[in-house]
SELUMNU-191840 format. One record per residue: x, y, z of N, C-alpha, C in turn. Coordinates in Angstrom, 2 decimals. Each point is the difference from the previous one (the first is absolute). Layout:
BEGIN
<atom n_xx="X" n_yy="Y" n_zz="Z" ca_xx="X" ca_yy="Y" ca_zz="Z" c_xx="X" c_yy="Y" c_zz="Z"/>
...
***
This chain:
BEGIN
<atom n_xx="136.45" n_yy="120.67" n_zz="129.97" ca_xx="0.41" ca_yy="0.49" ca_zz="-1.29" c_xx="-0.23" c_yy="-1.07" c_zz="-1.07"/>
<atom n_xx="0.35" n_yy="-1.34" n_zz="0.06" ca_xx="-0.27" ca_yy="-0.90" ca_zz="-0.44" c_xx="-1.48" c_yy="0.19" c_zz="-0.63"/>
<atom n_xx="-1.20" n_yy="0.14" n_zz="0.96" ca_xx="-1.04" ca_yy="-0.63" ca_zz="-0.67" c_xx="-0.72" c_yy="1.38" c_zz="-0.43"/>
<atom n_xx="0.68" n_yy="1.01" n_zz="-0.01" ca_xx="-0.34" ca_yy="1.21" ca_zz="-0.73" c_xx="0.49" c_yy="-0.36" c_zz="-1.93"/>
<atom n_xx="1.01" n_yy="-0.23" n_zz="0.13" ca_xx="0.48" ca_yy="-0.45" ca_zz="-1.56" c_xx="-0.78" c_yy="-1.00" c_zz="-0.89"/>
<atom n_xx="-0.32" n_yy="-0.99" n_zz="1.34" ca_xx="-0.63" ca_yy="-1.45" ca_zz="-0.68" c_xx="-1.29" c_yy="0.53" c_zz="-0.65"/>
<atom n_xx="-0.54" n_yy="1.06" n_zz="1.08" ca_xx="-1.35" ca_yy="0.49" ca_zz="-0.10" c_xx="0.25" c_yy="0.51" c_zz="-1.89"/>
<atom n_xx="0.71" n_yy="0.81" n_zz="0.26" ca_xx="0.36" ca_yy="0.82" ca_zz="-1.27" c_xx="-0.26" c_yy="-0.75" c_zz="-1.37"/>
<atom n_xx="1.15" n_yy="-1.05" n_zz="0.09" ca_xx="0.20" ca_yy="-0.64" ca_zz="-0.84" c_xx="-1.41" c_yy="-0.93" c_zz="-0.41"/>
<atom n_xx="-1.24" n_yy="-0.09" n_zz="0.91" ca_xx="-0.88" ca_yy="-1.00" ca_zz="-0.15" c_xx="-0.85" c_yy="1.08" c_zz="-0.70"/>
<atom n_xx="-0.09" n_yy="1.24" n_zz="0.16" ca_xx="-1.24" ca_yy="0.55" ca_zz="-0.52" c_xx="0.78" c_yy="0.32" c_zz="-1.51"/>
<atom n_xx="0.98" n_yy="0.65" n_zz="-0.33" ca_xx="0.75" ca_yy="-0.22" ca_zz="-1.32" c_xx="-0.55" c_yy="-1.29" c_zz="-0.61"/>
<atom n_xx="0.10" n_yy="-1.36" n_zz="0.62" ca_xx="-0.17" ca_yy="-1.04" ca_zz="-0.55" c_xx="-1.33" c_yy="-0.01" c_zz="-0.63"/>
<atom n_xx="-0.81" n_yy="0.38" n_zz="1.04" ca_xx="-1.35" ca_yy="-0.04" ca_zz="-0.11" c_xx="-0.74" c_yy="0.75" c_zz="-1.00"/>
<atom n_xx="0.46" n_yy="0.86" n_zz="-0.08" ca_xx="-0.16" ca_yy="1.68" ca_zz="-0.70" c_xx="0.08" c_yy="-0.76" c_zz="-1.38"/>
<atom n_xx="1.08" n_yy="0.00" n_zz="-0.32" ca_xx="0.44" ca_yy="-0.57" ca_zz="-1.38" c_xx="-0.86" c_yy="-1.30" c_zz="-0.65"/>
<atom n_xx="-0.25" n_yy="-0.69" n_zz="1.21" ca_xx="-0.62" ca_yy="-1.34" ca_zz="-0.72" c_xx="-1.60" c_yy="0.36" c_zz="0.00"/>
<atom n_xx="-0.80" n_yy="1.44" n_zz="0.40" ca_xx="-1.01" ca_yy="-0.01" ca_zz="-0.52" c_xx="-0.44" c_yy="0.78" c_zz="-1.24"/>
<atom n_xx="-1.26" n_yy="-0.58" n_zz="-0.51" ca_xx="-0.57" ca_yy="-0.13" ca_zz="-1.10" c_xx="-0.23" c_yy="1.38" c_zz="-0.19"/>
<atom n_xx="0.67" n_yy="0.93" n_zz="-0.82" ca_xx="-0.73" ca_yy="1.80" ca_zz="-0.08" c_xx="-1.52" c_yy="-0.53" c_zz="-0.05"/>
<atom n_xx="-0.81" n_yy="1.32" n_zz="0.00" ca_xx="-1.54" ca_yy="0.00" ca_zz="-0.07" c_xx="0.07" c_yy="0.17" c_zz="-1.82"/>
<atom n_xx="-1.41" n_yy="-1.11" n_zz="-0.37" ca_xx="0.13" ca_yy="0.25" ca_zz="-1.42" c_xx="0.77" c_yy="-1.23" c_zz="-0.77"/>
<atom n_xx="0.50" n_yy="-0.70" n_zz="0.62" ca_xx="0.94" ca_yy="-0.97" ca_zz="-0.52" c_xx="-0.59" c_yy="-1.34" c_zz="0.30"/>
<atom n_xx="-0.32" n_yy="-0.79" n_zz="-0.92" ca_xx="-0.87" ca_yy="-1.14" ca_zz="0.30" c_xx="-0.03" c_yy="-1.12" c_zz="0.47"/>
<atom n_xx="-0.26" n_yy="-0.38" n_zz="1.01" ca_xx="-0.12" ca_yy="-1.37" ca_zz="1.24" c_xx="0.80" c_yy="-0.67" c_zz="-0.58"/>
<atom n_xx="1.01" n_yy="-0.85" n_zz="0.01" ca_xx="0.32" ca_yy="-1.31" ca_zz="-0.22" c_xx="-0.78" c_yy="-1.14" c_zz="0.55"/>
<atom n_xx="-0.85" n_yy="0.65" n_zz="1.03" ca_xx="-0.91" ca_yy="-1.53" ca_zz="0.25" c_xx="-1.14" c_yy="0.32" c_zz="0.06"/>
<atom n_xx="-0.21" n_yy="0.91" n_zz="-1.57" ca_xx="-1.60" ca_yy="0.59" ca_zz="-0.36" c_xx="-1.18" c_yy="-1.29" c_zz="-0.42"/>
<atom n_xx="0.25" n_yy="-1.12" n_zz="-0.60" ca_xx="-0.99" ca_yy="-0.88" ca_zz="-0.26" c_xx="-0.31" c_yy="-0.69" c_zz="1.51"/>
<atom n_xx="0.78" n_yy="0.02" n_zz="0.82" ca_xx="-0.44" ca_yy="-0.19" ca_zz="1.49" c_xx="-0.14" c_yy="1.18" c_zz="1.36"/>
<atom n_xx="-0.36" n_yy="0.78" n_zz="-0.58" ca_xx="-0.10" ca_yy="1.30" ca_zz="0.94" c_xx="-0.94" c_yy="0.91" c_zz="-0.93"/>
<atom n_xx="-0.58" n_yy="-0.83" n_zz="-0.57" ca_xx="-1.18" ca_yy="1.15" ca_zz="-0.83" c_xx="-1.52" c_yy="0.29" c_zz="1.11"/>
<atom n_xx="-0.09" n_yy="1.21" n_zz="-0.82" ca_xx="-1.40" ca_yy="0.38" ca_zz="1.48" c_xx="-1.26" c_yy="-0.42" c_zz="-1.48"/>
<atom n_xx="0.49" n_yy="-0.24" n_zz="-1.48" ca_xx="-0.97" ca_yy="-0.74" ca_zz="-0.35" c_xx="-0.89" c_yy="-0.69" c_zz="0.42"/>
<atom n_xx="-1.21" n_yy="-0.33" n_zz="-0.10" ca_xx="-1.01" ca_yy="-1.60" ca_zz="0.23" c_xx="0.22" c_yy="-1.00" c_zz="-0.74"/>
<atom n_xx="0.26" n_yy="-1.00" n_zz="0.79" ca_xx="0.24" ca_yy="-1.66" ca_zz="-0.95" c_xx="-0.87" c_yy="-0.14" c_zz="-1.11"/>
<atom n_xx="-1.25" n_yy="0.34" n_zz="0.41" ca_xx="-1.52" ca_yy="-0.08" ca_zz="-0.96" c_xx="0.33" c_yy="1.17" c_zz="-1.16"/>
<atom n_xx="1.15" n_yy="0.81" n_zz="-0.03" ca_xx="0.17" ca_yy="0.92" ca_zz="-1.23" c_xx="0.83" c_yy="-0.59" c_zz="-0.96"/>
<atom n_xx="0.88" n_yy="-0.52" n_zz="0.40" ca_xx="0.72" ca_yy="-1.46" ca_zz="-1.37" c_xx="0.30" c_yy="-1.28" c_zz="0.76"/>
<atom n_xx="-1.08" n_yy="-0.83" n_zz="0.38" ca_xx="0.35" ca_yy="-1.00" ca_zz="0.44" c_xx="-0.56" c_yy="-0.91" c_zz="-1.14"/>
<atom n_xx="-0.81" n_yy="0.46" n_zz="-1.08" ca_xx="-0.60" ca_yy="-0.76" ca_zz="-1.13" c_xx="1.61" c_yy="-0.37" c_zz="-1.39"/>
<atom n_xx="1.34" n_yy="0.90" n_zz="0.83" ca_xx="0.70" ca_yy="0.11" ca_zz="-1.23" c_xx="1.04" c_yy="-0.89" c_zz="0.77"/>
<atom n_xx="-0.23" n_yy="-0.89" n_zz="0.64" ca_xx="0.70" ca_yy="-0.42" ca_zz="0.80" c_xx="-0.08" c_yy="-1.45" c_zz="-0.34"/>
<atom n_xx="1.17" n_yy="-1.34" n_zz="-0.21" ca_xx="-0.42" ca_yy="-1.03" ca_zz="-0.61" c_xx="1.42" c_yy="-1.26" c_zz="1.02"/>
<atom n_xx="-0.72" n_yy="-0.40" n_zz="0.28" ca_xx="1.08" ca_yy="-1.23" ca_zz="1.09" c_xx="0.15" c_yy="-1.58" c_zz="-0.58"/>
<atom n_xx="0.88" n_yy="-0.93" n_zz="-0.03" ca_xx="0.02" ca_yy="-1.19" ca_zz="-0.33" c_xx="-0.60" c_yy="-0.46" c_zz="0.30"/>
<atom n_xx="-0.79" n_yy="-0.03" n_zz="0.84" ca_xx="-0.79" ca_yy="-0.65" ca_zz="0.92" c_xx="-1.13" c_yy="0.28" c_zz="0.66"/>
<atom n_xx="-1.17" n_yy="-0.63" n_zz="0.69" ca_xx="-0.88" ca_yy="1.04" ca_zz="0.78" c_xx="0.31" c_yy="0.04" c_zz="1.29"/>
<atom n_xx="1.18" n_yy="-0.90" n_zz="0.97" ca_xx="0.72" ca_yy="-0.16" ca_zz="0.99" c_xx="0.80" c_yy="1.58" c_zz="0.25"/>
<atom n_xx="0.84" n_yy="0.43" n_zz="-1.58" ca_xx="0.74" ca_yy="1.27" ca_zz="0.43" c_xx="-0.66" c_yy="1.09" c_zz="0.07"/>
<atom n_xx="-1.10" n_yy="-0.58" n_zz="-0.62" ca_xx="-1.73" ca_yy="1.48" ca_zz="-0.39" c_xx="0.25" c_yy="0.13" c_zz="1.50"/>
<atom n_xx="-0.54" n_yy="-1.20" n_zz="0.85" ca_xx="-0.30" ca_yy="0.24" ca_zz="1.35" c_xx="0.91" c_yy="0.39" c_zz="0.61"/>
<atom n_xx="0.99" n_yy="-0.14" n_zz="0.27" ca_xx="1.14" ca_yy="-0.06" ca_zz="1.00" c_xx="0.36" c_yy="1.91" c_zz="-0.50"/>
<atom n_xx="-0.33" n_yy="0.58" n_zz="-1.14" ca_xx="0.58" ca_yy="1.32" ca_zz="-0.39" c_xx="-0.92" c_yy="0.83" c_zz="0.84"/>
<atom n_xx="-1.49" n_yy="-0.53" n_zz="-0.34" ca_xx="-1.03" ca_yy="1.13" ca_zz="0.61" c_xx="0.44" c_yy="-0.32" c_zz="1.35"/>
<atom n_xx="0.36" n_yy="-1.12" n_zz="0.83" ca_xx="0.26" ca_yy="-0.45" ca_zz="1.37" c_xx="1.22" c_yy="0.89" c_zz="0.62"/>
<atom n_xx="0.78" n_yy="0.50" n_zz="-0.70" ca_xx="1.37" ca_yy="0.73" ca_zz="0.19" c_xx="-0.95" c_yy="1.54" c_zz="-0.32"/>
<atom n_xx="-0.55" n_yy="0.28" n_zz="-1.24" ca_xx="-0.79" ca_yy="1.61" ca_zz="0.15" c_xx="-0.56" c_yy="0.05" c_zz="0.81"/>
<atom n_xx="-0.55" n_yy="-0.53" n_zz="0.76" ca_xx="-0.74" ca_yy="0.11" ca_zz="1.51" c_xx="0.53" c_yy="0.39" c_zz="0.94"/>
<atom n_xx="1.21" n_yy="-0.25" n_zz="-0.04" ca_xx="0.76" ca_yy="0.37" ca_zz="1.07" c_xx="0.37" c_yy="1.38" c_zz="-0.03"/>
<atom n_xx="0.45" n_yy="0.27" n_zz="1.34" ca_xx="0.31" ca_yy="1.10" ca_zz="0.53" c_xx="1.10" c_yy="0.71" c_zz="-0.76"/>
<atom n_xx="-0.06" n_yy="1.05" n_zz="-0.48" ca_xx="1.37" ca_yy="0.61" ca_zz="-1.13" c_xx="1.49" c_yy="-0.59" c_zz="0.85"/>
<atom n_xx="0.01" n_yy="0.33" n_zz="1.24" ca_xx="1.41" ca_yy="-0.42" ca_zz="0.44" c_xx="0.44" c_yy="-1.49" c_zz="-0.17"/>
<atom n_xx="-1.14" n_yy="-0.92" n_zz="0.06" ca_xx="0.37" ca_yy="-1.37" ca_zz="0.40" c_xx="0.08" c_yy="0.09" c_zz="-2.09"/>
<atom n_xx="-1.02" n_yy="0.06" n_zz="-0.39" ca_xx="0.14" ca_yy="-0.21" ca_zz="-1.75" c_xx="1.01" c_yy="0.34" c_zz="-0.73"/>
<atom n_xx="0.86" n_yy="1.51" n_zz="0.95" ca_xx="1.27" ca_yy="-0.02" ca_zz="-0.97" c_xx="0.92" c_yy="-0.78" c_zz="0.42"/>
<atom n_xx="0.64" n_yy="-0.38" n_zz="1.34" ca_xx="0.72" ca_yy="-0.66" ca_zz="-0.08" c_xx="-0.15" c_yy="-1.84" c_zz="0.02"/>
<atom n_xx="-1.07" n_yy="-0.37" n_zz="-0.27" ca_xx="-0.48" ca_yy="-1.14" ca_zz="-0.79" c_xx="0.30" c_yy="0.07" c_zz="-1.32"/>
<atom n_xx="-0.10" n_yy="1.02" n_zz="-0.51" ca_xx="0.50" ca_yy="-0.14" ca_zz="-1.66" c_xx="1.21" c_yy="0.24" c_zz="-0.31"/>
<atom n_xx="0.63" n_yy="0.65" n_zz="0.59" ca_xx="1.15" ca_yy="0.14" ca_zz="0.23" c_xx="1.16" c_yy="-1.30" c_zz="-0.20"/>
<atom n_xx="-0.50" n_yy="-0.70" n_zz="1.42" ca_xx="0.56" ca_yy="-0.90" ca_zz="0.37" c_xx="-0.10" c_yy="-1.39" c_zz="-0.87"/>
<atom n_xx="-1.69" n_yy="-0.20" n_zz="-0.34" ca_xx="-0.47" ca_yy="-1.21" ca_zz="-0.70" c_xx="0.50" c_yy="0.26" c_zz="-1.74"/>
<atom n_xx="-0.48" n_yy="0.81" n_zz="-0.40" ca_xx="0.08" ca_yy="0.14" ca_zz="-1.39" c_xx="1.07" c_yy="0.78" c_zz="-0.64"/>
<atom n_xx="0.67" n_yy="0.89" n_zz="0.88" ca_xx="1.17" ca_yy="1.01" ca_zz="-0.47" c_xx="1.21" c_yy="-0.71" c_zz="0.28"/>
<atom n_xx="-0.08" n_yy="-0.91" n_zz="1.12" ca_xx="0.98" ca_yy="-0.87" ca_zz="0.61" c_xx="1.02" c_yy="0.56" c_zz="0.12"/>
<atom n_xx="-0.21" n_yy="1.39" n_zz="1.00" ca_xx="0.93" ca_yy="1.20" ca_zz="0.58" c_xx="-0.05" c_yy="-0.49" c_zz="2.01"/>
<atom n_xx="1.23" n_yy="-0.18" n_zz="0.14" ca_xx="0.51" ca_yy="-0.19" ca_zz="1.57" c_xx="-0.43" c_yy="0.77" c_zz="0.82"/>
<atom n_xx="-0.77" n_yy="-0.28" n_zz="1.43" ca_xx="-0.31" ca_yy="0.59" ca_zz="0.63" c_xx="0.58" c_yy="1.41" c_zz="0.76"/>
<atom n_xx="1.61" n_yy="-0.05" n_zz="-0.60" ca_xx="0.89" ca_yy="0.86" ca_zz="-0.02" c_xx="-0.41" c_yy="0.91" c_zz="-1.02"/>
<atom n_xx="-0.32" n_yy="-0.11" n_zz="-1.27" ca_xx="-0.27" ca_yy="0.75" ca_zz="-1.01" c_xx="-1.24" c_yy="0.78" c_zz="-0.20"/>
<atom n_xx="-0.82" n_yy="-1.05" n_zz="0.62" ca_xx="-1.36" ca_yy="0.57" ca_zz="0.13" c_xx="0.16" c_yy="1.50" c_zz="1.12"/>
<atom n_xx="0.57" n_yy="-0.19" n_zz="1.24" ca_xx="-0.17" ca_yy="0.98" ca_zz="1.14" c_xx="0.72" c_yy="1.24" c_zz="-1.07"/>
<atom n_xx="1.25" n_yy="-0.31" n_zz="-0.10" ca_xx="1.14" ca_yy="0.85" ca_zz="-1.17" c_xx="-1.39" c_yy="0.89" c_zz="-0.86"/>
<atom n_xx="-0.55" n_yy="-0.97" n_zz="-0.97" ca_xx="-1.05" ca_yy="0.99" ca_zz="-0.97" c_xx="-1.00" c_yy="0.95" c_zz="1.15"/>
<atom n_xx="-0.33" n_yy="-0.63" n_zz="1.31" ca_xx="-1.30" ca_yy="0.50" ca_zz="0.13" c_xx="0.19" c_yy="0.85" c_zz="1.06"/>
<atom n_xx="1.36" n_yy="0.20" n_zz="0.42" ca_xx="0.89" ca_yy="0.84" ca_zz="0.80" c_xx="-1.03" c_yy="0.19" c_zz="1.86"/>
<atom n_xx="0.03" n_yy="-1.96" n_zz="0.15" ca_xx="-0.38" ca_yy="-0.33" ca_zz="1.74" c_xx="1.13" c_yy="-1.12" c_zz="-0.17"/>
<atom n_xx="-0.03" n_yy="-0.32" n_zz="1.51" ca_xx="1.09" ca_yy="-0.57" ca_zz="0.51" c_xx="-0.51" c_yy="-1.70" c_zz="-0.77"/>
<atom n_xx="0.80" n_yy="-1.03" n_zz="0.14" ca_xx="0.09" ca_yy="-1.18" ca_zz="-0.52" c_xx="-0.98" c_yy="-0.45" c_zz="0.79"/>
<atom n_xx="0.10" n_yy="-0.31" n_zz="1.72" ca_xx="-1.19" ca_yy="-0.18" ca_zz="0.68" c_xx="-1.24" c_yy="0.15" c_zz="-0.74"/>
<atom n_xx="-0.26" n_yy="0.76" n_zz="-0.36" ca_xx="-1.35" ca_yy="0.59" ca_zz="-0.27" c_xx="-0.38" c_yy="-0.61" c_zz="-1.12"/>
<atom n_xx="0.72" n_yy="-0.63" n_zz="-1.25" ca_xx="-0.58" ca_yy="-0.32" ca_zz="-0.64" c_xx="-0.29" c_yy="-1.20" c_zz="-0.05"/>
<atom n_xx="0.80" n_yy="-1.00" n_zz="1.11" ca_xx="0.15" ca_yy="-0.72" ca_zz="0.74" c_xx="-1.53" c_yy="-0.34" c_zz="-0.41"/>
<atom n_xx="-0.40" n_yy="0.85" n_zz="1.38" ca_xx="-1.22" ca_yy="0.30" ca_zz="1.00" c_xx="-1.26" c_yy="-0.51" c_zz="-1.05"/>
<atom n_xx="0.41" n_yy="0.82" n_zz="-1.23" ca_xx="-1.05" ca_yy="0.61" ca_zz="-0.96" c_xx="-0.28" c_yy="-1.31" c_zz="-0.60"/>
<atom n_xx="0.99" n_yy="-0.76" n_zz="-0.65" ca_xx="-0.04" ca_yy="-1.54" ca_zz="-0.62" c_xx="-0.73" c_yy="-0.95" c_zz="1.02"/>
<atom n_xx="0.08" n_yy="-0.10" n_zz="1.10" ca_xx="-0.42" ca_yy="-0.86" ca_zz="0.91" c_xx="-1.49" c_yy="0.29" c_zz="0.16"/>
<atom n_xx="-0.23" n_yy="1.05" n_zz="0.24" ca_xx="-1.73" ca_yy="0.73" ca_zz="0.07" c_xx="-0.45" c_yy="0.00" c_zz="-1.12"/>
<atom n_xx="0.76" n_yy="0.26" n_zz="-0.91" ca_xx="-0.60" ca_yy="-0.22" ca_zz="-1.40" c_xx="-0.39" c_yy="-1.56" c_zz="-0.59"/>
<atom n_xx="1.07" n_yy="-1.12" n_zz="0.44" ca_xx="-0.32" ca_yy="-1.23" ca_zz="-0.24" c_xx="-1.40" c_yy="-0.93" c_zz="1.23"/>
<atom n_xx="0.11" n_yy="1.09" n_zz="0.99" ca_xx="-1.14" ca_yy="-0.38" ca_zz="0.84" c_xx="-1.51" c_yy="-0.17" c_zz="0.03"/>
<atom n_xx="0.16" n_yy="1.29" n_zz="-0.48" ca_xx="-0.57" ca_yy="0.45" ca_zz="-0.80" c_xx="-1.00" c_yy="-0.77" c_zz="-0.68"/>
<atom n_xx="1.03" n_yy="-0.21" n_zz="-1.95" ca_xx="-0.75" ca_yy="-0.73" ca_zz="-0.83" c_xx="0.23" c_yy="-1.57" c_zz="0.75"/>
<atom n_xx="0.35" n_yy="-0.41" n_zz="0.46" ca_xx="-0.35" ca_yy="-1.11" ca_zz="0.80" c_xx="-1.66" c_yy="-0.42" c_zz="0.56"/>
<atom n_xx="0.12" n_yy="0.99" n_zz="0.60" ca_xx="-1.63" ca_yy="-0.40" ca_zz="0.78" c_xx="-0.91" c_yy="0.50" c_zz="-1.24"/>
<atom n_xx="-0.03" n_yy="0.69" n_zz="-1.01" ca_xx="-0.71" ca_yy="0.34" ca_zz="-1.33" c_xx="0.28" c_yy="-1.26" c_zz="-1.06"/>
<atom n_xx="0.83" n_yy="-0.73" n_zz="0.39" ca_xx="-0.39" ca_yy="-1.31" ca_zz="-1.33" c_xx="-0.48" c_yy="-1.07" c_zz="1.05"/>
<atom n_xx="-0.09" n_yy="-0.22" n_zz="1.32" ca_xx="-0.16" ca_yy="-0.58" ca_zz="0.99" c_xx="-1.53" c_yy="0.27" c_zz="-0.05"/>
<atom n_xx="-1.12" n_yy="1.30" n_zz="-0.73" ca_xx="-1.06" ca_yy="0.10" ca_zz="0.79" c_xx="-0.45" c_yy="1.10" c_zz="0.88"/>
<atom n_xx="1.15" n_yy="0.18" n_zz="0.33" ca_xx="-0.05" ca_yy="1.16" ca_zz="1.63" c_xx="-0.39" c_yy="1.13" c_zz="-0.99"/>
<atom n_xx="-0.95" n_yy="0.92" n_zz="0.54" ca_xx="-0.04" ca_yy="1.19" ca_zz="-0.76" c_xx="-0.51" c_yy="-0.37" c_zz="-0.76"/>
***
């Protein structure tokens, strides 16, 4: 009986915390199905280090890129991140680590 309720109570949770259809991304400048090459000319960095390191993060895989931005630049808790992206904490865990592996071996050369 217990995990009939819990059940309950998780899809309520769930239900509620998603986005109706029509209602716009909160993590639309990083989840765009845009091409970089369609405004990447309107795009302007301190540096040519963050030029690189941005296209080095757009390269990446949508899962590892959002919660890289998330984490690096939104400076939202790996608690907060899973919370917005409604997967377990593990996972985004997972996602930061593969994601920093990632651009690792890409400023390293690899790839």
């Amino acid at each position: 009986m217990q995990k009939i309720s819990s059940r309950r109570e998780k899809n309520k949770v769930s239900e509620k915390n998603n986005i109706p259809k029509g209602e716009p991304d909160i993590l639309s400048p990083w989840r765009t199905h845009e091409p970089l090459e369609t405004y990447k000319d309107r795009l302007s960095f301190s540096t040519p280090e963050h030029g690189d390191l941005f296209y080095m993060i757009m390269d990446l895989p949508r899962k590892y890129r959002v919660a890289i931005y998330l984490y690096y630049y939104e400076e939202y808790s790996t608690e907060e991140i899973a919370q917005l992206l409604h997967i377990p904490k593990a996972t985004v865990d997972t996602h930061l680590y593969r994601g920093r592996e990632l651009l690792r071996k890409k400023i390293n050369g690899g790839e």
